[in-house]
C-alpha positions in Angstrom: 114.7 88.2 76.0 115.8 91.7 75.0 119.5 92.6 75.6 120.3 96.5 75.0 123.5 98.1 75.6 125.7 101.6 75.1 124.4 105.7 76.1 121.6 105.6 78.3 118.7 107.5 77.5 119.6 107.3 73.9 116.8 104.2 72.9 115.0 103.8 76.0 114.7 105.4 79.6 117.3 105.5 82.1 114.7 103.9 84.6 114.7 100.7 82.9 118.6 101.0 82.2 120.6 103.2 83.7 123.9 101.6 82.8 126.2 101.1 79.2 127.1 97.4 79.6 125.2 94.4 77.4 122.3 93.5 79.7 118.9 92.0 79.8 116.6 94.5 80.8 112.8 93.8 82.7 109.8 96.2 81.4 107.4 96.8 83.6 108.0 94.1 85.4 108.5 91.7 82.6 111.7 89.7 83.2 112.0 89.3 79.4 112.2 93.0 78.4 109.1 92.4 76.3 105.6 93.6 75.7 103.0 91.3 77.9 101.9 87.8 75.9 104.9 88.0 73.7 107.4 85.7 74.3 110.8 85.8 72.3 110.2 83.0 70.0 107.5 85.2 68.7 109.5 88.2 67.9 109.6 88.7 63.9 111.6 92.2 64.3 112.7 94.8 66.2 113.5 98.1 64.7 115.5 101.1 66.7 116.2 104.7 66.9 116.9 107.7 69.1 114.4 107.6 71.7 112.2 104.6 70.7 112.5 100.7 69.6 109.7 99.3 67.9 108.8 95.3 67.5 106.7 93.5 65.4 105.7 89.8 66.3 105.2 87.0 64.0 101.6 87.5 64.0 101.7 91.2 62.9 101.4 92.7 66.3 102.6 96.1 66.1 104.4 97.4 69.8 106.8 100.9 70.8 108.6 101.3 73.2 108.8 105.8 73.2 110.6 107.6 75.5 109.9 111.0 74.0 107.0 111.6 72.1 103.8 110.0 73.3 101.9 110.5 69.5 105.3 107.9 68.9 104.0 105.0 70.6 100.5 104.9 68.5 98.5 104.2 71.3 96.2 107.5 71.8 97.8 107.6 75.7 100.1 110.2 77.7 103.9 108.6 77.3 104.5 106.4 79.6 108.3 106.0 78.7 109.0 102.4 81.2 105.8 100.3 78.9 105.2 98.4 76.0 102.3 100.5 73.5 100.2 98.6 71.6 99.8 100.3 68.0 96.2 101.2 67.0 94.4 102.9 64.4 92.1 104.5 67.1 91.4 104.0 70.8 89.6 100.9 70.3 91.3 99.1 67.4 95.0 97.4 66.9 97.0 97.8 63.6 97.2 94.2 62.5 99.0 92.0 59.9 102.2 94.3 60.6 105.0 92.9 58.2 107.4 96.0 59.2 108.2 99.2 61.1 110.6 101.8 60.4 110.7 105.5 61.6 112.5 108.1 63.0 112.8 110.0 66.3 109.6 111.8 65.2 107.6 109.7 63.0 106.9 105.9 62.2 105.5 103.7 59.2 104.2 100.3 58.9 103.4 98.4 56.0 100.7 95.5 56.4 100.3 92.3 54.9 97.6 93.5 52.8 100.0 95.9 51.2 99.2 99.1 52.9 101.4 101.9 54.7 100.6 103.5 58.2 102.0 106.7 59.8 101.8 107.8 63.7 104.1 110.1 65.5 105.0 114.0 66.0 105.5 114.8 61.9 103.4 113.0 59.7 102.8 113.5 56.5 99.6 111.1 54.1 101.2 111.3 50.9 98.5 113.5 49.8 99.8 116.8 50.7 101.0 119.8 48.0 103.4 121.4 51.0 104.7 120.2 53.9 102.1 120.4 56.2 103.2 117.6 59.0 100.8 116.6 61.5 100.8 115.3 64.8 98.9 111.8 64.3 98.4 109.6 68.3 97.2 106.8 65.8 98.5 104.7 63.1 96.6 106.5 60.0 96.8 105.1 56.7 98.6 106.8 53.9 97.5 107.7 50.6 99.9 105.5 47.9 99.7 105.4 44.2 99.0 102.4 42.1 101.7 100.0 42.5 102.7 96.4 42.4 103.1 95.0 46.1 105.6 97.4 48.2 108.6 95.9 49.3 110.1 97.4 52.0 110.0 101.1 53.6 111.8 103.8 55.1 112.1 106.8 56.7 114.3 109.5 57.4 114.2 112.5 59.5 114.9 115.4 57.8 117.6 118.3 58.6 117.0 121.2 60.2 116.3 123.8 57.5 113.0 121.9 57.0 109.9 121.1 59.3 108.9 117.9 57.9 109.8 114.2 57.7 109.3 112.1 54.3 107.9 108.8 54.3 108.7 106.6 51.5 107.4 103.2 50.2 107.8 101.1 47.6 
């Protein structure tokens, strides 16, 4: 199961841990801490930061965990801090093939299997901007990459506050 520990209402809320110590926590009523139908031998990653974790399955499922921003979990939804979202790229269809997540307290990425990068959350950006116009994006949305051999890995980072944006990178 999932085991989190140290300041509450740092990673998740306080209503599904209200205490510092190394525990198992339940989510929504799962004794396991994880999202329903995924069981911990299917957990291929789990990726956290202020405010949210993120987990990708062995199958490429995409889930978040957000208890701050509800464009975060990827779902479309209001937040709904104490459940599992499942990511989509609009209200009726799931981001799939999910190799990895990273993000920020404002912004995630994905990249797929088939080698391409997705962005939800508060401060987006595409790639294809000439300024830093973020955007608020409730769904995975693919971004715009140049030609390039198969990426690698990804990151994020949140940037200070003298500027409004967060960068995505890939590659």
């Amino acid at each position: 199961g999932l085991f989190v520990w140290g300041v509450t209402n740092i990673a998740i809320s306080s209503s599904i841990k209200s205490t510092p110590q190394f525990e198992k926590i339940s989510v929504n009523g799962k004794a396991d801490g994880l999202p329903a139908g995924v069981s911990p031998s299917q957990v291929k990653m789990l990726f956290g930061t202020s405010r949210l974790i993120a987990l990708v399955t062995c199958d490429g499922a995409a889930y978040v965990l957000s208890m701050q921003y509800a464009n975060n979990q990827g779902d479309g939804l209001s937040l709904h801090d104490t459940q599992w979202a499942r990511v989509k790229i609009n209200a009726t269809t799931t981001l799939d093939n999910v190799v990895a997540i990273r993000g920020s307290i404002t912004t995630l990425i994905a990249l797929t299997s088939d080698n391409k990068v997705y962005t939800w959350g508060e401060k987006t950006l595409l790639g294809t901007e000439n300024s830093y116009n973020v955007q608020s994006r409730p769904y995975a949305t693919e971004m715009s990459l140049p030609e390039t051999s198969p990426i690698k890995m990804i990151g994020l980072t949140s940037w200070d506050k003298y500027h409004e944006s967060n960068k995505s990178t890939a590659n």
